[in-house]
N, C-alpha and C positions, 0 to 999 in steps of 0.2 A: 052538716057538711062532712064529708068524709075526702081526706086525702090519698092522693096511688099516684104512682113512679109513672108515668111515660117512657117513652123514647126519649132520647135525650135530641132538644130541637135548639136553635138558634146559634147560630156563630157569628152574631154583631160584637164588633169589638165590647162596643161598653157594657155588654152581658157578662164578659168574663170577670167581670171586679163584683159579683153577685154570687155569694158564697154556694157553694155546690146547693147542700140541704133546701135554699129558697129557690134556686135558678130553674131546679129541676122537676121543681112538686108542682103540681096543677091543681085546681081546686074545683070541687066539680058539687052538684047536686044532692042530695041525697036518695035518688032516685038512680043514681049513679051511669046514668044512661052515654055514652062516651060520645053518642050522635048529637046529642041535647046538651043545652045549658052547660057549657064548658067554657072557663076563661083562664085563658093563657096570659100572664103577664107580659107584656111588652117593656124590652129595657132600650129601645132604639134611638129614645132622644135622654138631655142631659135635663128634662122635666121627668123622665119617668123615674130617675135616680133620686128626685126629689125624698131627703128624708131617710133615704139608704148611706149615707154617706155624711160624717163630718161636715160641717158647712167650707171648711179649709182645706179640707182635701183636695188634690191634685196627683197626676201620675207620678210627673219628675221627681216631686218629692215622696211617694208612696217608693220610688226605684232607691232612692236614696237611704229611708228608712227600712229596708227592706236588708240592703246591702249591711246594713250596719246591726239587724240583729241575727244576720246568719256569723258574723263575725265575730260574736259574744258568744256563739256556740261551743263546746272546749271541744268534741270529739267527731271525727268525719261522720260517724254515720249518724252524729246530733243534727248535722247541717245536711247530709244525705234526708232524715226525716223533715227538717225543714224547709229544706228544697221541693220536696216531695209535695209537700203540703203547699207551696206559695204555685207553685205549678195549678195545681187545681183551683188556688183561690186566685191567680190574675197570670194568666199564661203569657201576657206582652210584659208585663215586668222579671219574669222568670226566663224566658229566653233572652230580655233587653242583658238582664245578667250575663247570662251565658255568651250572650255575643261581645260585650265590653268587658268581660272577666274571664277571659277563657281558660286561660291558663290555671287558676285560681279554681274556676267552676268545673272543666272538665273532672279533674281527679275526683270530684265529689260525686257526680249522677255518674259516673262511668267508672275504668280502671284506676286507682286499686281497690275505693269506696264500694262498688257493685258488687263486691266480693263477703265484705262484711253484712252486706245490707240481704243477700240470698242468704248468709245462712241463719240470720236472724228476721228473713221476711215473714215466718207464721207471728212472730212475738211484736213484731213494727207494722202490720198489716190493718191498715182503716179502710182504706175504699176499695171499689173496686175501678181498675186502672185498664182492663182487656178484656179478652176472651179468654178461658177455659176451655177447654175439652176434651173427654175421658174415655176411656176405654169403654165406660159404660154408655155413654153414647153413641155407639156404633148403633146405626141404623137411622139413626134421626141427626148427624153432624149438620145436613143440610139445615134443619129445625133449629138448633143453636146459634148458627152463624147469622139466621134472622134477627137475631138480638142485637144485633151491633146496630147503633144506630144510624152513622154515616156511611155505610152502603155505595150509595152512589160518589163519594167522595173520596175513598177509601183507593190508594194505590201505594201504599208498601205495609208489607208484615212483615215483621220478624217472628219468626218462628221455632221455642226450642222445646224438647222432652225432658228436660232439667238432667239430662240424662249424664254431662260431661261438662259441664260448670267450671270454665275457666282450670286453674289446677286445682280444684277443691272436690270434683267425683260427682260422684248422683246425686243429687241437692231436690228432685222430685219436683213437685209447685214452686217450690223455694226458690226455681231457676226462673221467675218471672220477671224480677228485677233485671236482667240481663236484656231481656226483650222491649221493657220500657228505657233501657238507658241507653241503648243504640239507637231507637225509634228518638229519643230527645234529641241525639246529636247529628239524625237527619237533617231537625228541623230548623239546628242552631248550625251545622254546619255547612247544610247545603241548600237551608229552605225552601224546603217541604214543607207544605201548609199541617200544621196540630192534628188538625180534622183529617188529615189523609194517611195518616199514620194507625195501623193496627198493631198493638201487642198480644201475642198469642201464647199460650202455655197446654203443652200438649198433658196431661195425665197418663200414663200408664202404667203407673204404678212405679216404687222404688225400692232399691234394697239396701237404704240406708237406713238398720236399725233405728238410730237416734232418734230420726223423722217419725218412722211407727211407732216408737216408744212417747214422743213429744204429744202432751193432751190437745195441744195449741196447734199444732200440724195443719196445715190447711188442704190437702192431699186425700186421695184415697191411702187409706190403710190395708197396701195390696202390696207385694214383690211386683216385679216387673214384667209384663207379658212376655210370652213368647214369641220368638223371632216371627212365624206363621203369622199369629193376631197383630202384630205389630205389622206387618206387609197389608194385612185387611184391613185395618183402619189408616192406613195411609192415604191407602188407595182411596176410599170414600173419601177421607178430607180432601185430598186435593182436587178431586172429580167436584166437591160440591163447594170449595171456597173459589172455584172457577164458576160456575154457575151464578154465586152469589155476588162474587166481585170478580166483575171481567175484565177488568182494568188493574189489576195488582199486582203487583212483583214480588216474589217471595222469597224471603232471607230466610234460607238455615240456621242456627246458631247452637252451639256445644251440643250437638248429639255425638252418643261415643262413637267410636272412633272409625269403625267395621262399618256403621247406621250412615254417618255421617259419608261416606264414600258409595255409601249403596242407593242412597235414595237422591244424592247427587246425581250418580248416573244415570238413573229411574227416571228421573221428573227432569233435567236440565235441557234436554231436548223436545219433550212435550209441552211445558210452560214456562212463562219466564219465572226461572226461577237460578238463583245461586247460594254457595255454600259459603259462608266469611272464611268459616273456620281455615278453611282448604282454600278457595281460590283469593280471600280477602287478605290474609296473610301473605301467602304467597306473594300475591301483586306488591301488596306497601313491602317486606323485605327484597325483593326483587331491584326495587326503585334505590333505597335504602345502599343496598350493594355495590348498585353500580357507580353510585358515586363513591362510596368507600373505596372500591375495588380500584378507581381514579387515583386517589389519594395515595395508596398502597405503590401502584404502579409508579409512580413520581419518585415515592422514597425507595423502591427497589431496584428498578430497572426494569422489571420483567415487565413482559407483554399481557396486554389483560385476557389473554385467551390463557395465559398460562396457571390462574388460580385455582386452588385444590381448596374445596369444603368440606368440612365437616360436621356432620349433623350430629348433635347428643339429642336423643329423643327422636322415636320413630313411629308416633301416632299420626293421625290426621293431621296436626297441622304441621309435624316436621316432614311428612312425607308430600303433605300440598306445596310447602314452598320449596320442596328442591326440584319440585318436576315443574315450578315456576320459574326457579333459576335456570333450566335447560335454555332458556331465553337469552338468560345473560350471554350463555357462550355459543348460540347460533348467531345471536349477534356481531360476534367475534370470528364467523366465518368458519365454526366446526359442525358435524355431524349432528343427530340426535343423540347416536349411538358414542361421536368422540365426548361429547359433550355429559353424557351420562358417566363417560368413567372416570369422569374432573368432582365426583361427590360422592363421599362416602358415608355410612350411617352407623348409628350406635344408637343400642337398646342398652334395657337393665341387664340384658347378656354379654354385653359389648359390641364388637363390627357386627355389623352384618355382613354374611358371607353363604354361599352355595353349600358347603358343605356342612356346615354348622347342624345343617339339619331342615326339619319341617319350621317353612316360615309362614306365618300370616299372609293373606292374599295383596296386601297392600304395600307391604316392605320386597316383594320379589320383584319390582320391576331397577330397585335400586343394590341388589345381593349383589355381591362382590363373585366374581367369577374366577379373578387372577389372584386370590387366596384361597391357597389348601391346607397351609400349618394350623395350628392347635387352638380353641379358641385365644381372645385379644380381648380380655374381660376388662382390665383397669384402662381410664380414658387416656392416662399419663403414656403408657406403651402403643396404644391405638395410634398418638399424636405423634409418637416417636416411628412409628412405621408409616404413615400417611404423609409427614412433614407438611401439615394443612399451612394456606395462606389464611383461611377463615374458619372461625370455630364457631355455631352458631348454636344456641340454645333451646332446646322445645320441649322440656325435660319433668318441669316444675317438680325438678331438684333442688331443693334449696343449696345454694353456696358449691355446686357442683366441681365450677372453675374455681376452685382453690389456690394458692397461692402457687403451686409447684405447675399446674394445669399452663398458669396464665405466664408465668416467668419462662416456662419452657416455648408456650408461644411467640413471648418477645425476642424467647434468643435463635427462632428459625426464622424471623421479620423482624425487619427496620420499623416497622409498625403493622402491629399483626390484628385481625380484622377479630373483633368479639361481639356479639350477639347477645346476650342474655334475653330471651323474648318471653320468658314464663311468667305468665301473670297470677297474682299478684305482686306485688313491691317483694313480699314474705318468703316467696316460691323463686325468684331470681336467680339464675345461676351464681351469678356474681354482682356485687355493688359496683357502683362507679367508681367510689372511692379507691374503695381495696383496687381494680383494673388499672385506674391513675396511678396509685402507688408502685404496685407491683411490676407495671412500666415504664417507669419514670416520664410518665407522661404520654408515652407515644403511640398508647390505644386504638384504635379507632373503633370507637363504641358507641351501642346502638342496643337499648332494650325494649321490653314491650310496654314497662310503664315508666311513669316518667322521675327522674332524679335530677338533684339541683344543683348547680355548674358548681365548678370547683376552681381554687387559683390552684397554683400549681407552678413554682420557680416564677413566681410575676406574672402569669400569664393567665386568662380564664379560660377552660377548659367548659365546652359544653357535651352534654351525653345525648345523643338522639335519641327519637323515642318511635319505634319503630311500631306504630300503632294503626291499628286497623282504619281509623277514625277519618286515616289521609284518606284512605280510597272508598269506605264504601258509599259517606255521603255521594259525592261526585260520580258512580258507578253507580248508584240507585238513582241519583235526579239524570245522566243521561238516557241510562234506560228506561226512565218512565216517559221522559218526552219523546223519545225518539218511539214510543209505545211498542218496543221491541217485543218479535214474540216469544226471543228465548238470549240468554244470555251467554254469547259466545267465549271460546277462548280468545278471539280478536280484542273483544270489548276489555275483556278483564287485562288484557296486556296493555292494550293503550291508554290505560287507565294509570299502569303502573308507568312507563315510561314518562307520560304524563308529567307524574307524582315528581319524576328522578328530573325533570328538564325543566320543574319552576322557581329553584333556587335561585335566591336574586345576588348582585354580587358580595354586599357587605357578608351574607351568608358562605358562599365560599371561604371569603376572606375568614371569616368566623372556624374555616375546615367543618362546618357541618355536610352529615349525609342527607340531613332532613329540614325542611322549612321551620321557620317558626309556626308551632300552632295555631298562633292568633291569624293568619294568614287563611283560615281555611276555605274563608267562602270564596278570598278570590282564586286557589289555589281550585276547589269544588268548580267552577265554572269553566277553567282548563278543560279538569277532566272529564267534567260532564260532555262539552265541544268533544274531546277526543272518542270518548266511547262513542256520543251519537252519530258521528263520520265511520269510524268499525261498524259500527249498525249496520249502516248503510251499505259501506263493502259488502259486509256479510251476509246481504238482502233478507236481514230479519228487520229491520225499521216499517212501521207500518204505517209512520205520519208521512205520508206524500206531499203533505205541504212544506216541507224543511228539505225539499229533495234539492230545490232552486236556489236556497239561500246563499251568499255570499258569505264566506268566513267572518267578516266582519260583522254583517248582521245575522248571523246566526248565533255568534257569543251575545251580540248586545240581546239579545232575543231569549238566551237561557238566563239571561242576570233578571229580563224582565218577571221570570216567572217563578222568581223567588223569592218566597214570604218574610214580608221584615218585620218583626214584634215593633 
């Protein structure tokens, strides 16, 4: 008898409790004929489990047991690898986690764990978890994507070049963890069926010495193409992951910065496709703002058309969510054009301005025009000539907003709006703490990953966590049902709006800008309802059967199609 790999076939629940090595092997002939004499294990009834399993075994207690030896783990990315691993070995007890532990579990498969876990994915690396694919495979991309085995099943990828990895740089393969840990928090935040999820890691090489130098590398040992080859093998992938999955909506994730804007514009109107980086951020601090910007408005006086931004950080995603926040103040009844000169920006040069000089393609739509003086390099005199209501962070500066940063903020606001959105935990502008102290409380604060409430004069004090996690779930399951052809800016606004109008009251009363976490699935089924109505305005929806629904049964109808471990 000789044993060989298949396709990976079966998704009966009680399959998944059958360790990958046995679930997936076939046993076949020695005649090896794949037409002939082949028997596929069947695990459909709790007879064929017979003998696989403790006689005392049960799930509840397998969830229980489970819980309690990720909890003996000392270090995140011990229970990052354990998670990893109990995923593969019983995927309804691994999401049952994720959905009853959220709080607990997110930080581990996602923000700030995902960070430690790519730059040590060649040395923690056992199975394989996606798709690959290289530079060297230009020409045959169509041929690779056949490998996937659920095909027909298949409706979201994430997809990155490891090329811009959170604030950590070119991380190469290494950026795979990124794409399995957004695809988990589909499934746990806005389920998405397991099997319909693809992780993708594009190869093109990287120019992170380290990597090339690392024996254990899992990468090609190549610098990174050129701009040219990297447009040609674009172009074939997405021509041929359309062919092969004609039903799938496709996630960007951390390409740098110039990439990330380019093939956004490229592809956003020809397939459904969207970029987190750019418009996923954007939407959740948008939502995020506007309730702060509330908050602000109460303890000031001033009008919410009146708030002045501040951006520190002027890559892709400082520059996607300010042309997100244009929102907030058409909202408020201004221009594109008044609206633009309510946010201002800041690189490692300082403002950005017209005269400064030759700027980057993506920062000129945001250059200050009514600045001619001399650069504005330190942020302390930027803050001092802009007098912002909001400072907002994109910077992965560490400790940026220092203490002089943020005291000068509190003394131009009665409660001055701070941001810290750089992930990881490490890369933050500012802590909570040090924001609370520094203001004696009257912050309003909102980062990208998450920190732990604080008393503060008697009082608890919570930090929002302005995390991509609210909108893309709920923005991938509306677009996938509504089987949009391409993902509007309609969709990704209502997504965020959405986001900003499902605070319940203890939460006001709480002064948060953002839901509790654990809220996400039913928070997900808002937004999902809201983007597939934008669909629909925006006559990209191509299910004609949701065209008739009633509001009422069109939510009970997206909760029905949402996968529960």
């Amino acid at each position: 008898m000789t044993v060989i790999v298949p396709n990976v076939a079966g998704t009966h629940t009680s399959s998944r409790l059958i360790p990958y090595w046995f679930k997936h092997y076939v046993l076949r002939q020695k005649d090896g004929n794949p037409n002939e004499h082949t028997k596929h294990y069947n695990f459909n009834t709790p007879r064929d489990m017979k003998g696989l399993l403790p006689p005392a075994y049960d799930e509840a207690t397998h969830y229980q047991r489970a819980l309690e030896q990720l909890r003996t783990k000392v270090s995140p990315l011990e229970k990052y690898i354990f998670l990893s691993q109990l995923k593969d070995a019983n995927v309804r007890v691994f999401y049952r986690l994720c959905a009853e532990h959220l709080a607990e579990i997110t930080p581990l498969i996602y923000t700030p764990t995902v960070g430690d876990a790519c730059l040590n994915y060649s040395h923690i690396y056992s199975r394989p978890e996606g798709l690959y694919i290289s530079i060297q495979d230009m020409g045959k991309i169509g041929e690779i994507l056949q490998h996937w085995p659920h095909a027909e099943e298949a409706r979201i990828a994430v997809v990155t070049d490891g090329s811009r990895i959170l604030g950590l740089g070119d991380l190469g393969v290494n950026g795979m963890p990124i794409s399995i840990g957004k695809l988990s928090l589909y499934v746990a935040g806005a389920g998405i069926r397991p099997s319909s999820t693809l992780p993708i890691c594009l190869d093109l090489g990287t120019n992170n010495e380290k990597f090339l130098d690392d024996p254990l590398y899992l990468g090609l040992r190549q610098k990174r193409v050129s701009d040219e080859e990297m447009a040609e093998f674009m172009n074939e992938f997405m021509k041929e992951m359309t062919a092969r999955f004609p039903k799938l909506l496709v996630q960007f994730e951390d390409f740098s910065t110039d990439n990330a804007f380019k093939y956004l514009d490229l592809y956003r109107n020809k397939y459904p496709a969207f970029n987190d980086d750019i418009q996923g951020t954007g939407a959740v601090v948008l939502s995020g703002f506007i309730n702060a910007a509330k908050l602000h408005s109460i303890a000031s006086g001033l009008p919410l058309s009146e708030q002045r931004i501040l951006f520190f950080g002027a890559g892709s995603a400082g520059v996607g969510v300010a042309k997100q926040l244009l929102t907030f103040f058409k909202l408020e009844g201004l221009t594109e054009d008044e609206a633009r000169e309510r946010i201002w920006l800041v690189d490692s040069q300082g403002l950005v301005y017209d005269e400064r000089g030759k700027l980057p393609e993506h920062k000129k739509y945001f250059s200050r025009k009514d600045y001619t003086g001399p650069p504005i390099k330190k942020l302390i005199d930027v803050i001092d000539y802009v007098k912002p209501t909001a400072l907002l962070g994109l910077s992965t500066v560490k400790d940026a907003f220092d203490e002089g940063v943020v005291k000068r903020m509190a003394e131009l606001n009665p409660r001055p709006i701070i941001f810290p959105l750089s992930n990881p935990v490490r890369l933050a502008e500012v802590e909570f703490k040090s924001a609370v102290e520094w203001t004696d409380g009257k912050v309003i604060f909102a980062s990208g990953s998450p920190f732990y409430p604080i008393v503060h004069d008697g009082k608890t004090l919570y930090a929002g966590q302005g995390n991509n996690m609210y909108i893309f779930p709920g923005l991938g399951l509306g677009s996938i049902l509504a089987k949009a052809s391409s993902v509007t800016d309609s969709m990704v606004e209502a997504a965020s709006l959405g986001l900003a109008d499902s605070l319940t009251k203890d939460e006001e009363d709480d002064g948060l800008v953002y839901p509790r976490i654990e809220r996400i699935r039913e928070i997900s089924v808002q937004i999902a309802f809201d983007v597939i109505r934008a669909a629909q305005d925006d006559g990209v929806s191509c299910n004609a059967s949701l065209k008739d629904k009633s509001d009422e049964d069109l939510r009970e109808w997206v909760v029905s199609k949402m996968w529960n471990a």
